[in-house]
TIMI-2910 file (N, C-alpha, C, CB; in pm, 1 decimal, decimal comma, always signed):
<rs>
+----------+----------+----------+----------+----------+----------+----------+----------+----------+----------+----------+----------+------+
!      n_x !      n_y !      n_z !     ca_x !     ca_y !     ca_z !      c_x !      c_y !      c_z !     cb_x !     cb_y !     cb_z ! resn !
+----------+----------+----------+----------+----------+----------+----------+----------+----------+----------+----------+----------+------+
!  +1204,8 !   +703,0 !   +601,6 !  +1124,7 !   +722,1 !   +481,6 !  +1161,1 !   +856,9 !   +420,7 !   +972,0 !   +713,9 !   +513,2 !  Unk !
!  +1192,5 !   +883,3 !   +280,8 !  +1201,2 !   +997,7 !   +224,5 !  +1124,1 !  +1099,0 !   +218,3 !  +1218,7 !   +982,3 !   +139,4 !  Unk !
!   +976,6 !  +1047,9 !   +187,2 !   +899,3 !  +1194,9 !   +191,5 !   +812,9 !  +1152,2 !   +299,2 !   +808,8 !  +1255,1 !    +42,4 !  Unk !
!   +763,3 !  +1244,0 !   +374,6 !   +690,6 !  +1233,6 !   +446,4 !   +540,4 !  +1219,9 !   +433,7 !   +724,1 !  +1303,2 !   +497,3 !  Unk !
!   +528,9 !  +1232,2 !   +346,5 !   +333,6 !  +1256,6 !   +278,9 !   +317,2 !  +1145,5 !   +260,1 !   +277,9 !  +1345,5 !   +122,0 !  Unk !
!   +409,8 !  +1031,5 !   +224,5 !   +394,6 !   +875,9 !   +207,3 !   +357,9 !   +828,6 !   +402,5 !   +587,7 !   +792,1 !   +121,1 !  Unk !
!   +442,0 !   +839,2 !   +426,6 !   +399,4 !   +794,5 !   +580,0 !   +280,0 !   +855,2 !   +641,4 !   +510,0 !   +827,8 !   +680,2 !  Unk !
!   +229,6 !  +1002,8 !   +651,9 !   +160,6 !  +1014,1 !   +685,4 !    +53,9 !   +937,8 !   +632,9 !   +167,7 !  +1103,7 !   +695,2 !  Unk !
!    +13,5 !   +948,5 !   +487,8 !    -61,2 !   +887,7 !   +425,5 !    -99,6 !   +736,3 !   +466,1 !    -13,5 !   +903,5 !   +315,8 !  Unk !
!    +29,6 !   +641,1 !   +451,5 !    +24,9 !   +484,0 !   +509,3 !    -58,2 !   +472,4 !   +648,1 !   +190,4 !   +425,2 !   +542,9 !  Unk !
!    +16,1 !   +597,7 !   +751,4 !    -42,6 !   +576,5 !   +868,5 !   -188,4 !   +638,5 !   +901,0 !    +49,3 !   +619,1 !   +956,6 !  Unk !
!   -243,1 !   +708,1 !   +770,1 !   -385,4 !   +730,7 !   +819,8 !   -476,8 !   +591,5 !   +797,7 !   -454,3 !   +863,8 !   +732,5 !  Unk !
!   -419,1 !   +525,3 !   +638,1 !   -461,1 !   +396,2 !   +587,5 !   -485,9 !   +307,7 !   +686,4 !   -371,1 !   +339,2 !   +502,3 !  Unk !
!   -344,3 !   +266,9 !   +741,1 !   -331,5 !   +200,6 !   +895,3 !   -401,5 !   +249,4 !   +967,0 !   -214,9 !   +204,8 !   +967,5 !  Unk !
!   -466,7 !   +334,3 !  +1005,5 !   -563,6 !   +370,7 !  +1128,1 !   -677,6 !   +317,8 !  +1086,0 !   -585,8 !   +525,3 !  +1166,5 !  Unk !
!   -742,7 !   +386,4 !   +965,6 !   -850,3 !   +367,3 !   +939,0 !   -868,0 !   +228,8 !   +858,7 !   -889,2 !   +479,0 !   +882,3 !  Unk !
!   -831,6 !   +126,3 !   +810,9 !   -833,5 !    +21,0 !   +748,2 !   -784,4 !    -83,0 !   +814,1 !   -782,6 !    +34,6 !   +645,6 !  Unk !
!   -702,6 !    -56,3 !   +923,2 !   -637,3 !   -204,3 !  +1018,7 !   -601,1 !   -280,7 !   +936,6 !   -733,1 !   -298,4 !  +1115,1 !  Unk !
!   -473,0 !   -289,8 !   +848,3 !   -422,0 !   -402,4 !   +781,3 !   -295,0 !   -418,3 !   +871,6 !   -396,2 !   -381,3 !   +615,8 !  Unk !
!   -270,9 !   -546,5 !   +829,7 !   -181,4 !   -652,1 !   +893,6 !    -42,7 !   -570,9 !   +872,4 !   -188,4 !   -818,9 !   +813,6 !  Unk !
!    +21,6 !   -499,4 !   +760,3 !    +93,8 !   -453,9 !   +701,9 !    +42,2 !   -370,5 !   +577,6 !   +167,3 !   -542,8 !   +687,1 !  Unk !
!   +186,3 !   -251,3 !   +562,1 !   +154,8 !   -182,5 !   +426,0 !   +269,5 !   -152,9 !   +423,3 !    +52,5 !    -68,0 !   +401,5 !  Unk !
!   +300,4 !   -193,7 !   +288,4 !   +402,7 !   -151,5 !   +201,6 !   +393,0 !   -110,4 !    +84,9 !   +474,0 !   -224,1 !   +188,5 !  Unk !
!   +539,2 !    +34,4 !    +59,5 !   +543,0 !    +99,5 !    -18,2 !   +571,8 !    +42,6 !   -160,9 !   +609,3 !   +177,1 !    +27,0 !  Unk !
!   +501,9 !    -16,0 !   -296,7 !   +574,8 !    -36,0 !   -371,5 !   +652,9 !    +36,9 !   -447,2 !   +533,4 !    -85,0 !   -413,1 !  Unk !
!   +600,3 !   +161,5 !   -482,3 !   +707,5 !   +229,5 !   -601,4 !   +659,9 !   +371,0 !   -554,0 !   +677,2 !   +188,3 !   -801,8 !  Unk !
!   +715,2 !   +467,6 !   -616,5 !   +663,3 !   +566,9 !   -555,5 !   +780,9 !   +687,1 !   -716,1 !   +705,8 !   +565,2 !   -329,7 !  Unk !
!   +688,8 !   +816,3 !   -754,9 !   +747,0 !   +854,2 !   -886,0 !   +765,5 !   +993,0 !   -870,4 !   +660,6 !   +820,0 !  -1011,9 !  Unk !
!   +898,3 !  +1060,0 !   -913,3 !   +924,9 !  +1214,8 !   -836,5 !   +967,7 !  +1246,8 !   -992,8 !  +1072,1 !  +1242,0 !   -674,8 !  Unk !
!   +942,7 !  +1367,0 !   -962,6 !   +984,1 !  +1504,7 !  -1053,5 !  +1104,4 !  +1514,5 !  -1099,1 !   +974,1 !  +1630,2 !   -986,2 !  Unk !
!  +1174,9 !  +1466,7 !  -1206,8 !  +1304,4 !  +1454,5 !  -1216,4 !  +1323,0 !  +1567,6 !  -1201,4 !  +1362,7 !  +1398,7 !  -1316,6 !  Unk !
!  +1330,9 !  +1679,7 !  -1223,5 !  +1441,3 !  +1812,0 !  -1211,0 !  +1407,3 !  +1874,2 !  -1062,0 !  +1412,1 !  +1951,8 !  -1350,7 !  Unk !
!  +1317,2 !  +1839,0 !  -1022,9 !  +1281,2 !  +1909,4 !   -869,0 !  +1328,7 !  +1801,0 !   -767,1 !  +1096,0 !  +1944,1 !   -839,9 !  Unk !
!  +1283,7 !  +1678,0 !   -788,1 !  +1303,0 !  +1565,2 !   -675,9 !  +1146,2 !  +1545,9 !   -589,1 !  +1443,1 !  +1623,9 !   -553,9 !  Unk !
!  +1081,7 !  +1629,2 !   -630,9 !   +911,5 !  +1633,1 !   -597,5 !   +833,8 !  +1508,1 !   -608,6 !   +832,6 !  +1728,9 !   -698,1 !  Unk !
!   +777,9 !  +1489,1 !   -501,6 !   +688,3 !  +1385,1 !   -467,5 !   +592,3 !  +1381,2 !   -609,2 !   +602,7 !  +1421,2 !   -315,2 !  Unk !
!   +529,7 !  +1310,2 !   -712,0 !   +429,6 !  +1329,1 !   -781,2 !   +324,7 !  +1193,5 !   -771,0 !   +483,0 !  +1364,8 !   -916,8 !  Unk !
!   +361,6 !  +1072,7 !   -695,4 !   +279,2 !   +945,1 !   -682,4 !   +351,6 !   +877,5 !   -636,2 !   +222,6 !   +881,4 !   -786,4 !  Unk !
!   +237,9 !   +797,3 !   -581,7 !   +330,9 !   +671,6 !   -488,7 !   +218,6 !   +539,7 !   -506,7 !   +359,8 !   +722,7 !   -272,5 !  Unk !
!   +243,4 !   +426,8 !   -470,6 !   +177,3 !   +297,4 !   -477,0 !   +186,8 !   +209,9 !   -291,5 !   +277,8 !   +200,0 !   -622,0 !  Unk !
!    +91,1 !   +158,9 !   -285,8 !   +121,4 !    +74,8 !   -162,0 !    +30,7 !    -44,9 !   -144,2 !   +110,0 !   +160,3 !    -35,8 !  Unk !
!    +70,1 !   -128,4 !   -103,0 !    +25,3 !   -265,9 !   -122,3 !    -50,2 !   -274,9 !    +32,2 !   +165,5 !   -387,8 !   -158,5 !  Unk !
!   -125,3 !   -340,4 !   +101,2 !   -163,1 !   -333,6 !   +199,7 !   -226,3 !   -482,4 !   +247,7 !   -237,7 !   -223,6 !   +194,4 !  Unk !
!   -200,2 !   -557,4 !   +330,8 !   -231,0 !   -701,3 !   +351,4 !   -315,7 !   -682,3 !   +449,9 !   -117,8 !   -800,6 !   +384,3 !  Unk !
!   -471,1 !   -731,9 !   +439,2 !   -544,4 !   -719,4 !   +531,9 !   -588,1 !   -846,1 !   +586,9 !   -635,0 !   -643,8 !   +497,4 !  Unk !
!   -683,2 !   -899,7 !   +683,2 !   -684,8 !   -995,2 !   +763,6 !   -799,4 !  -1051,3 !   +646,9 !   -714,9 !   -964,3 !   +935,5 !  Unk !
!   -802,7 !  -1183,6 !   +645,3 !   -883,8 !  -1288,9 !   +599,2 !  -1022,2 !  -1246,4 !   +622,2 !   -852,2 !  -1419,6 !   +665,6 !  Unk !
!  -1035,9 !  -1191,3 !   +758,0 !  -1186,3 !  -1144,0 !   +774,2 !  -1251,1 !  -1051,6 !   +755,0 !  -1222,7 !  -1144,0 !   +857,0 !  Unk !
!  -1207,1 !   -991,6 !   +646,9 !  -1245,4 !   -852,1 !   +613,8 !  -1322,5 !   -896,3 !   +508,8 !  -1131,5 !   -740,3 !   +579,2 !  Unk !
!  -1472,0 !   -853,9 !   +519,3 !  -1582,3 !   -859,6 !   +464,0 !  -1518,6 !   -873,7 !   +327,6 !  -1679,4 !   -747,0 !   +495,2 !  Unk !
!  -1566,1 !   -776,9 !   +244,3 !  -1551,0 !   -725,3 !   +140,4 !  -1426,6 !   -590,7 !   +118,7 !  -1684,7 !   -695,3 !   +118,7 !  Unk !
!  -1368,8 !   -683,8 !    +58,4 !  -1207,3 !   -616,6 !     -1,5 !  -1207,9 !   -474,7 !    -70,4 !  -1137,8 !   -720,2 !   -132,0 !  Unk !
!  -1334,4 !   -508,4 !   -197,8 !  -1345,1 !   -379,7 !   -261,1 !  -1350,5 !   -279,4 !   -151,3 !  -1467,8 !   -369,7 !   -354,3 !  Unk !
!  -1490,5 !   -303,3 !    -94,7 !  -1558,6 !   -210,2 !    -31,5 !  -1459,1 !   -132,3 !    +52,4 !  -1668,0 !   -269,4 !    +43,9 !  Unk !
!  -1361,3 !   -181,8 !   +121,7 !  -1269,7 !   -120,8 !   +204,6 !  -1198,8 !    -39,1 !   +175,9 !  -1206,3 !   -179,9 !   +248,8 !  Unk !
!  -1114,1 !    -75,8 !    +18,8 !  -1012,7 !    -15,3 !    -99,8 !  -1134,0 !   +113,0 !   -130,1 !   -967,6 !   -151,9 !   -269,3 !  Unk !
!  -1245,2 !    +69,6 !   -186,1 !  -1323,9 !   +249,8 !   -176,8 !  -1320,2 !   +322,9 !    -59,2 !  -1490,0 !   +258,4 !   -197,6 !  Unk !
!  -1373,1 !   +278,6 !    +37,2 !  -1378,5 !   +354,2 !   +205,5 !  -1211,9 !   +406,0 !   +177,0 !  -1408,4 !   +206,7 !   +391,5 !  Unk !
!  -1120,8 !   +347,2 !   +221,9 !  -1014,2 !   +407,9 !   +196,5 !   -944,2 !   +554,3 !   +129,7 !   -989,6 !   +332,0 !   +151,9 !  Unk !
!   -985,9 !   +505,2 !    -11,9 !   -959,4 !   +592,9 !   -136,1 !  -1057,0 !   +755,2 !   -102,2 !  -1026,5 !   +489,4 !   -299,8 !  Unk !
!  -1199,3 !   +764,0 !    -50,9 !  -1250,3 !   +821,1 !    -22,1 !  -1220,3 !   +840,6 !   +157,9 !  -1352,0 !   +784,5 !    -87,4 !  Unk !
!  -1190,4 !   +804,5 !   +190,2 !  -1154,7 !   +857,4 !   +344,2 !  -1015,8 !   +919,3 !   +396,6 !  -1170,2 !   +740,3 !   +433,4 !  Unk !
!   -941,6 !   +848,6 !   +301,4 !   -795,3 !   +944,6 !   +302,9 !   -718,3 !  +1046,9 !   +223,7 !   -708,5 !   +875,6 !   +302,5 !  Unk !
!   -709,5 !  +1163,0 !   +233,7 !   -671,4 !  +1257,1 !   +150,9 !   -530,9 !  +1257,5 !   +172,0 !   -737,5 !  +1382,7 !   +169,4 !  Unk !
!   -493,1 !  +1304,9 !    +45,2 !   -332,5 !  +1300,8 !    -16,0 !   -337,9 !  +1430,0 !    -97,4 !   -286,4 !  +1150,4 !   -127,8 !  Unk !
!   -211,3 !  +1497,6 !   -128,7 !   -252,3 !  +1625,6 !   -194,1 !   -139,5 !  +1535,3 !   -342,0 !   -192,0 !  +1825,4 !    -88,7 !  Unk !
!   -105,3 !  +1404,6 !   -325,3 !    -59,3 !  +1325,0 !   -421,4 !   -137,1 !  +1244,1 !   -433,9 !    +48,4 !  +1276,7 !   -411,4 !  Unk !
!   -158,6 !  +1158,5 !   -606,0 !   -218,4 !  +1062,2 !   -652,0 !   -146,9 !   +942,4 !   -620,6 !   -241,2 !  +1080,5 !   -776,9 !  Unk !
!   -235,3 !   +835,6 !   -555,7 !   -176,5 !   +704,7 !   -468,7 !   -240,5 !   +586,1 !   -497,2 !   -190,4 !   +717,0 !   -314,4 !  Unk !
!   -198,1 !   +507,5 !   -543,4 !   -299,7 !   +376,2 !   -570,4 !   -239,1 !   +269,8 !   -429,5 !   -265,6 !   +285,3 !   -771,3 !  Unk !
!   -418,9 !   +199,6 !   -431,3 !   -386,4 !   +104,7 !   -347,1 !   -402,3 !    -56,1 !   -385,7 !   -459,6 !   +138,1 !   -239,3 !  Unk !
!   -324,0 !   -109,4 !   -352,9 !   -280,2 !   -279,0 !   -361,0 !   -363,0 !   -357,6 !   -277,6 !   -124,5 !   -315,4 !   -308,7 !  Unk !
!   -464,8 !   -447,8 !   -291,9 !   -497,4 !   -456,9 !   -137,1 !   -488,9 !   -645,0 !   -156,2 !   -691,0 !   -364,5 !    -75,0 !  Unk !
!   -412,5 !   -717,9 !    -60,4 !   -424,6 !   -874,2 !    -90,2 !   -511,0 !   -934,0 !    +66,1 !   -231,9 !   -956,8 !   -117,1 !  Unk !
!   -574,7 !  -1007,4 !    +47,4 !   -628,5 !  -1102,3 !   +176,7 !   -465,1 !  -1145,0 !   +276,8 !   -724,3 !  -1287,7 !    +92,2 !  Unk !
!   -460,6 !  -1170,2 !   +383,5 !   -380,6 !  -1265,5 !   +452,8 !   -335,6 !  -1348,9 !   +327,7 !   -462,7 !  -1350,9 !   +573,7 !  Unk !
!   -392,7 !  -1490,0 !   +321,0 !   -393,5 !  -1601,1 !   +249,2 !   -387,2 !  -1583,0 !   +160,7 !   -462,3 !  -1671,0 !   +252,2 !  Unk !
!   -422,8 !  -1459,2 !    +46,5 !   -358,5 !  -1441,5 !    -91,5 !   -181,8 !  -1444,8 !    -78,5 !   -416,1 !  -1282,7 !   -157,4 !  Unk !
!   -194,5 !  -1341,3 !     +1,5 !    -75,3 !  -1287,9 !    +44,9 !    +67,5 !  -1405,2 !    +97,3 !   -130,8 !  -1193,9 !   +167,2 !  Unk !
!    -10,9 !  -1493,0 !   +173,2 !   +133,5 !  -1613,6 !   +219,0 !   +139,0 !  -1665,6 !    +89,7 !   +107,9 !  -1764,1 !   +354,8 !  Unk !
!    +35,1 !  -1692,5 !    -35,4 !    +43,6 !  -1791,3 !   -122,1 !   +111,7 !  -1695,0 !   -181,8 !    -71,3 !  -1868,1 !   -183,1 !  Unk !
!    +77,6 !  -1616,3 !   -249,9 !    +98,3 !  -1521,5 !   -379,9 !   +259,8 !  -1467,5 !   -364,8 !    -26,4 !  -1372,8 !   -379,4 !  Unk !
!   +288,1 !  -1435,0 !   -256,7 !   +404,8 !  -1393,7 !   -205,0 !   +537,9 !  -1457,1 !   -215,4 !   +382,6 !  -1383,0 !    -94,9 !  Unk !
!   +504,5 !  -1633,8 !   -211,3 !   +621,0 !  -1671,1 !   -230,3 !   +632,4 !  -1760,4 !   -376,9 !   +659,0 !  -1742,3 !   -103,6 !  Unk !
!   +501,9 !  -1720,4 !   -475,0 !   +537,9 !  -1740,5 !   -614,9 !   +621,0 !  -1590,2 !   -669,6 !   +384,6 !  -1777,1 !   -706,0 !  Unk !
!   +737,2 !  -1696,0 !   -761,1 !   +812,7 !  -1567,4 !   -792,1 !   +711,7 !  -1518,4 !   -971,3 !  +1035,6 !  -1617,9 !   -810,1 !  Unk !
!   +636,3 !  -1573,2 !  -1022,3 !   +571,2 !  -1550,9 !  -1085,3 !   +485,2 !  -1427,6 !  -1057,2 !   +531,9 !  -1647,2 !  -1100,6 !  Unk !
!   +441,4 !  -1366,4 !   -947,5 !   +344,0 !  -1276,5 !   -912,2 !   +421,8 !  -1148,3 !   -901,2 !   +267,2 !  -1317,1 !   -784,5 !  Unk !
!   +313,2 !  -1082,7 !   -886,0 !   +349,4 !   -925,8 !   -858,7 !   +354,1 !   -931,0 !   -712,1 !   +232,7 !   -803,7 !   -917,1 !  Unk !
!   +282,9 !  -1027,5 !   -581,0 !   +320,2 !  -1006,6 !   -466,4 !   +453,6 !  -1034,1 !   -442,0 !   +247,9 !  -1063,6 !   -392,3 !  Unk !
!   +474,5 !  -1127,0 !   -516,5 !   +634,7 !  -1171,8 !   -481,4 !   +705,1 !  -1058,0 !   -498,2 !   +706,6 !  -1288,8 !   -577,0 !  Unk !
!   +726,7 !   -975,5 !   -587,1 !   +783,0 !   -887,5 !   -644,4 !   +773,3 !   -761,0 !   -560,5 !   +734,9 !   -881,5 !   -768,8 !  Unk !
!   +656,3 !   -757,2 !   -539,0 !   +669,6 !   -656,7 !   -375,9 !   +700,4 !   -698,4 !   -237,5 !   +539,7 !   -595,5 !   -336,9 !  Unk !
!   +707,6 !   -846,1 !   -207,7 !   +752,3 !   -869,8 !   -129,6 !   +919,5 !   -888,5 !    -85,3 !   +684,9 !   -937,6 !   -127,5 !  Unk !
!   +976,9 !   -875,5 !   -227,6 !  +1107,7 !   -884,4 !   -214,2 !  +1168,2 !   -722,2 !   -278,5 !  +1158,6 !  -1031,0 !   -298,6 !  Unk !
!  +1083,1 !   -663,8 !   -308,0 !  +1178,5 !   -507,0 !   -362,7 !  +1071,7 !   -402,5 !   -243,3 !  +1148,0 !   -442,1 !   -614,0 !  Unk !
!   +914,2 !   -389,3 !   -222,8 !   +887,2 !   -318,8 !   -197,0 !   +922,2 !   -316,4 !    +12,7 !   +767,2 !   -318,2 !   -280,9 !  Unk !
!   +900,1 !   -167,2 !    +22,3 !   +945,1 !   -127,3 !   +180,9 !   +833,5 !   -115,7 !   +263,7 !  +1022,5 !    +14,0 !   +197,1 !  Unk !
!   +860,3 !   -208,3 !   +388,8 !   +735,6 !   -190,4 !   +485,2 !   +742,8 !   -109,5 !   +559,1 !   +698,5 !   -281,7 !   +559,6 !  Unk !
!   +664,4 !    -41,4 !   +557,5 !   +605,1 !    +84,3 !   +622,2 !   +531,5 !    +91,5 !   +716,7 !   +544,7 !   +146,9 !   +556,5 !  Unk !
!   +492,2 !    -47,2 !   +750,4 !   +354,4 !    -57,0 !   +842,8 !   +363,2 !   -185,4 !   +874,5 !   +203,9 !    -23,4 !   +774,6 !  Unk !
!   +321,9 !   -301,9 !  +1017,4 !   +338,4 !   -390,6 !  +1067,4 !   +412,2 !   -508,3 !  +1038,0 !   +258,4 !   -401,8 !  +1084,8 !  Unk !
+----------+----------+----------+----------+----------+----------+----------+----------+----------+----------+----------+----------+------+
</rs>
């Protein structure tokens, strides 16, 4: 992985959120420095996770980044369906974005 603040970051997500997988979708640097300035990550969590929002807040508020990071979050079963329409944005991270996590 290139910067490291992305991984740490993924792997606090992964601790504290238990998803199945997380992957990096895009991630946006400083053209003249090469500086980290945002990143994106998609995160597939298990079917049995209560409430989706609620987790994506716990998250957002439980993990600090000294970068601005959005999170992706799909069910399991969104995820097998959504994933292999090439119409979607999962598809689209499933075939460009990098897994980082399970």
């Amino acid at each position: 992985m290139e910067f490291p603040e992305i991984k740490a970051t993924a792997d606090e997500i992964a601790r504290l959120g238990k998803p199945l997988a997380v992957y990096l979708i895009s991630h946006k640097t400083n053209h003249q420095t090469g500086k980290l300035r945002s990143f994106k990550l998609a995160l597939i969590v298990s079917d049995d996770t209560a409430n989706i929002s609620e987790l994506e807040c716990f998250l957002y508020t439980a993990v600090d980044c000294e970068y601005p990071y959005d999170l992706v979050l799909y069910k399991e079963s969104e995820w097998e369906s959504l994933s292999q329409d090439e119409r979607t944005f999962a598809w689209s991270i499933a075939q460009t974005g990098v897994k980082i996590y399970g």
